[in-house]
VOGUKOL-806798 format. One record per residue: x, y negated, z negated of N, C-alpha, C, O in turn; residue in three letters. Coordinates in steps of 0.001 Angstrom, whole numbers. Each point is the difference from the previous one (the first is absolute). Last residue first. Layout:
// VOGUKOL-806798
<<X,Y,Z>,<X,Y,Z>,<X,Y,Z>,<X,Y,Z>,ala>
...
// end
This chain:
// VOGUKOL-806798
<<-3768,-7400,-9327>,<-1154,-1167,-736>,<-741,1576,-345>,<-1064,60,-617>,unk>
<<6716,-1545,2916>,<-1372,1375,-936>,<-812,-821,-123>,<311,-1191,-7>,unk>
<<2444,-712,3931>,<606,21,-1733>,<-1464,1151,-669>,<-1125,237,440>,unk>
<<4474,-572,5117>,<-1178,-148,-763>,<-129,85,-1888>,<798,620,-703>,unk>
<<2959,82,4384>,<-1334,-321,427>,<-1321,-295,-616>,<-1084,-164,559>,unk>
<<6563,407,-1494>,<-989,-1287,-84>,<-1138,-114,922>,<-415,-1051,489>,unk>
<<3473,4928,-1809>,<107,-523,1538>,<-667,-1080,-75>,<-404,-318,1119>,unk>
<<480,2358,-5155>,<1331,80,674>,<-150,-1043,919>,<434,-1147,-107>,unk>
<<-4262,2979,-1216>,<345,-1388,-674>,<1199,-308,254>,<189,-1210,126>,unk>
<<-1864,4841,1712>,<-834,-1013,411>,<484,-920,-667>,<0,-1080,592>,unk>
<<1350,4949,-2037>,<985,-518,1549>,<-929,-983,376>,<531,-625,919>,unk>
<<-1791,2103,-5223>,<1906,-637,-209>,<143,-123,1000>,<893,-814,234>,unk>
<<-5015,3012,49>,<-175,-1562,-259>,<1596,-558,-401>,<315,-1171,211>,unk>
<<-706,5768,1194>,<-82,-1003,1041>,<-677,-1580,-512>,<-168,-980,727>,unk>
<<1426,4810,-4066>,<1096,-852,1291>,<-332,-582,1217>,<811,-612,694>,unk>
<<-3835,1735,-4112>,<846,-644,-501>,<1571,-342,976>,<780,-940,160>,unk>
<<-4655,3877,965>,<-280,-1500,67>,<1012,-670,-338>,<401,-857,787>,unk>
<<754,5469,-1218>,<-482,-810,1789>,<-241,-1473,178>,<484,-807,793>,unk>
<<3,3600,-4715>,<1081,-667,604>,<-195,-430,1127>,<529,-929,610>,unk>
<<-4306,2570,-2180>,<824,-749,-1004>,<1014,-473,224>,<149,-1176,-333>,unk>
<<-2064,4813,2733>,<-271,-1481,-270>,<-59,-1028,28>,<-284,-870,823>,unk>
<<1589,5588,-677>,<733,-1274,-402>,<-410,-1401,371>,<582,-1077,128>,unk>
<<-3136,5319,721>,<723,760,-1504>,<828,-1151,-321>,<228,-114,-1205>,unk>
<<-4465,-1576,4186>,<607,1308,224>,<1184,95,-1826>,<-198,-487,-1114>,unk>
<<-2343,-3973,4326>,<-193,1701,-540>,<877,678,75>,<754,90,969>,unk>
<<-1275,-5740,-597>,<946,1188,310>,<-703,908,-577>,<-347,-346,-1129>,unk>
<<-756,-4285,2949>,<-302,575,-840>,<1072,1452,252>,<517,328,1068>,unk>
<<-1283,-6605,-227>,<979,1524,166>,<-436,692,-837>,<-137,-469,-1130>,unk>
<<-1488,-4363,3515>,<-15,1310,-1159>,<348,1213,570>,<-254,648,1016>,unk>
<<418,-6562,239>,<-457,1686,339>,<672,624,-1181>,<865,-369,-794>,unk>
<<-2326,-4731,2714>,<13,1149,-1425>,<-318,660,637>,<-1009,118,696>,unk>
<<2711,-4522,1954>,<-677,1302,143>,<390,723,-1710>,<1050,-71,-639>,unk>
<<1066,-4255,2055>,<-717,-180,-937>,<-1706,1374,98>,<-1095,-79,-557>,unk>
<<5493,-297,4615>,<-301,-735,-1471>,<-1345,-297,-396>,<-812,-422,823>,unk>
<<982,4374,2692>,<596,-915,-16>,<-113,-805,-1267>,<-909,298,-775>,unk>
<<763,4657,4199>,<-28,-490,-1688>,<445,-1442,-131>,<1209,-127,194>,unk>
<<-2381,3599,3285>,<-44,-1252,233>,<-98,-919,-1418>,<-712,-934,-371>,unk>
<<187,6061,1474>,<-1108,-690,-318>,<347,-1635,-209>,<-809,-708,-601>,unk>
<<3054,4540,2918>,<-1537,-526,777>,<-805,-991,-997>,<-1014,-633,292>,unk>
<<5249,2679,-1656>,<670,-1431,1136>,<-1672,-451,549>,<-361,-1117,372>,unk>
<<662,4403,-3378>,<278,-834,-904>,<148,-1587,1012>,<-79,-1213,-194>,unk>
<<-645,5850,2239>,<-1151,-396,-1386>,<305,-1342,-405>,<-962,-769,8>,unk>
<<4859,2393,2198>,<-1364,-253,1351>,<-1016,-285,-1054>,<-152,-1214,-138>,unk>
<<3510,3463,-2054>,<323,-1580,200>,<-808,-959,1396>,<61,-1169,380>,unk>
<<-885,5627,-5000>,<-106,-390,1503>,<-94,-1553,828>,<-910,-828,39>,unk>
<<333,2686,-4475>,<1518,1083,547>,<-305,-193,1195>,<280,915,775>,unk>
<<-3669,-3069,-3676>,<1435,-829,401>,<987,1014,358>,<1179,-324,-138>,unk>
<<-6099,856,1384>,<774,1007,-289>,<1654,-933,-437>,<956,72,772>,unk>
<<-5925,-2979,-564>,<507,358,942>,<1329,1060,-842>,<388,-493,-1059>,unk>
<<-5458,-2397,1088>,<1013,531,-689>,<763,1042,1015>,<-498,681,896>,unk>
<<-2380,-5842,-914>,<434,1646,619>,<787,129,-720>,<744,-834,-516>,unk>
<<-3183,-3487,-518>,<-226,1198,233>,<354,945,566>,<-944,725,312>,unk>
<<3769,-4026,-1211>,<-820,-295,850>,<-1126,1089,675>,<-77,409,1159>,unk>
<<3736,1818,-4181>,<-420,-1777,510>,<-1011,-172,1340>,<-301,724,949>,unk>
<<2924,3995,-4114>,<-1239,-840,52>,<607,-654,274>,<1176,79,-357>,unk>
<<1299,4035,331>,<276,-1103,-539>,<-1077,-623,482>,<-88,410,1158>,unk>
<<1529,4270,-3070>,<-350,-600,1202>,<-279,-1698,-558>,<-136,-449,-1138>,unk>
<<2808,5944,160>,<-157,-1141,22>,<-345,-1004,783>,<667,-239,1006>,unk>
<<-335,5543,-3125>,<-861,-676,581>,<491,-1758,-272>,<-175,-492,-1114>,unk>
<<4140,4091,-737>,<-1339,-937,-319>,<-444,-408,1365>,<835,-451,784>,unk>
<<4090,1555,-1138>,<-1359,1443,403>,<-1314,-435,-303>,<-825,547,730>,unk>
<<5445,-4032,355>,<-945,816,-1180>,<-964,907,187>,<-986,-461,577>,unk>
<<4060,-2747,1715>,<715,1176,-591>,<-827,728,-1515>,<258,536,-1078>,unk>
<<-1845,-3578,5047>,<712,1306,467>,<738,815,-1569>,<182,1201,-199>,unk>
<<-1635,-5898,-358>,<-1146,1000,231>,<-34,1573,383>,<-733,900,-410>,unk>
<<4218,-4422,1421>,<-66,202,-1296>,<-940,799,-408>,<453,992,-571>,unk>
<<74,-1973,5038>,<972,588,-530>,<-160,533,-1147>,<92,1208,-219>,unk>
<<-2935,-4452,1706>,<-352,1539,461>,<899,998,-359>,<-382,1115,-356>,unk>
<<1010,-5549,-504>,<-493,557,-1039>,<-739,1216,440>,<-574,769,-772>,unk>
<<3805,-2690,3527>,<163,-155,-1530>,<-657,314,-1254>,<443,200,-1131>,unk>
<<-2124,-1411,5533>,<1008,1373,558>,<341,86,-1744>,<-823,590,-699>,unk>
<<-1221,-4615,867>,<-1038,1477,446>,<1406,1207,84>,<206,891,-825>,unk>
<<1180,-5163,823>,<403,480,-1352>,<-1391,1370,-68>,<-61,933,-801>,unk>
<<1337,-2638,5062>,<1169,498,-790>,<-441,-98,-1140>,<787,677,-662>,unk>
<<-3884,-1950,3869>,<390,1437,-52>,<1652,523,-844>,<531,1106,-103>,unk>
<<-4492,-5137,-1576>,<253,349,836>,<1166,1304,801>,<356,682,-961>,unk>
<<-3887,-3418,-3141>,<735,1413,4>,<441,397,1772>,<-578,943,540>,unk>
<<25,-6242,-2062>,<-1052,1154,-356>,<847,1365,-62>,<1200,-106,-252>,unk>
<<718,-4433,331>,<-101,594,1745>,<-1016,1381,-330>,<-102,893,841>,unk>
<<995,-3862,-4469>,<-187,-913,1110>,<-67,930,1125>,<-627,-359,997>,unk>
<<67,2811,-5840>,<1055,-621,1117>,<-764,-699,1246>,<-940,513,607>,unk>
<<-1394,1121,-4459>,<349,-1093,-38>,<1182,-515,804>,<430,-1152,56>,unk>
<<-4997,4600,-1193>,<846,-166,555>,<822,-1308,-155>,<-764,-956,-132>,unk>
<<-1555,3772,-3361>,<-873,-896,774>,<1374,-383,555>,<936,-247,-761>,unk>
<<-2478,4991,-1928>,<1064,-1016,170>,<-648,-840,1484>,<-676,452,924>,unk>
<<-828,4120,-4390>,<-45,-1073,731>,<660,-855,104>,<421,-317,-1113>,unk>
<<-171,5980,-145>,<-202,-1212,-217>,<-317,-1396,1106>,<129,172,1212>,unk>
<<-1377,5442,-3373>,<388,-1138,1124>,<1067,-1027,-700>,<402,73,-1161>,unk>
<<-1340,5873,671>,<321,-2064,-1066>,<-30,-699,1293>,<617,324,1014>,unk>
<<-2867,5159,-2211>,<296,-1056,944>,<419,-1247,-763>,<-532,-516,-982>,unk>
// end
């Protein structure tokens, strides 16, 4: 298993277009991936999960991925989190 953590920093929090975006992104990997905040953890291959948990600025959530990639899993969804100026690593 790799997590990582990142502390939210877009003004409008993780709302449903850049969610769809990274459900997308999450999609293209065979790895277990779930994403922590505000205590719940929630399936990020799923854009209802991501929309129930009301993600807003200065929330830390954590991304963990299982499975054979990982590795790439995290690593590309922290290049689309930082892409999309939602949030910076801590």
């Amino acid at each position: 298993m790799v997590k990582k953590s990142f502390k939210v920093t877009n003004e409008n929090g993780i709302h449903a277009r850049p969610a769809t975006t990274l459900v997308n992104e999450a999609m293209r990997y065979d790895s277990d991936i779930t994403l922590t905040a505000l205590k719940k953890t929630i399936d990020l291959k799923s854009i209802m999960g991501v929309m129930s948990l009301g993600i807003y600025t200065g929330v830390t959530i954590e991304i963990k991925a299982s499975g054979h990639d990982e590795e790439e899993a995290i690593e590309g969804l922290k290049n689309k989190i930082i892409e999309l100026g939602l949030a910076r690593e801590i």
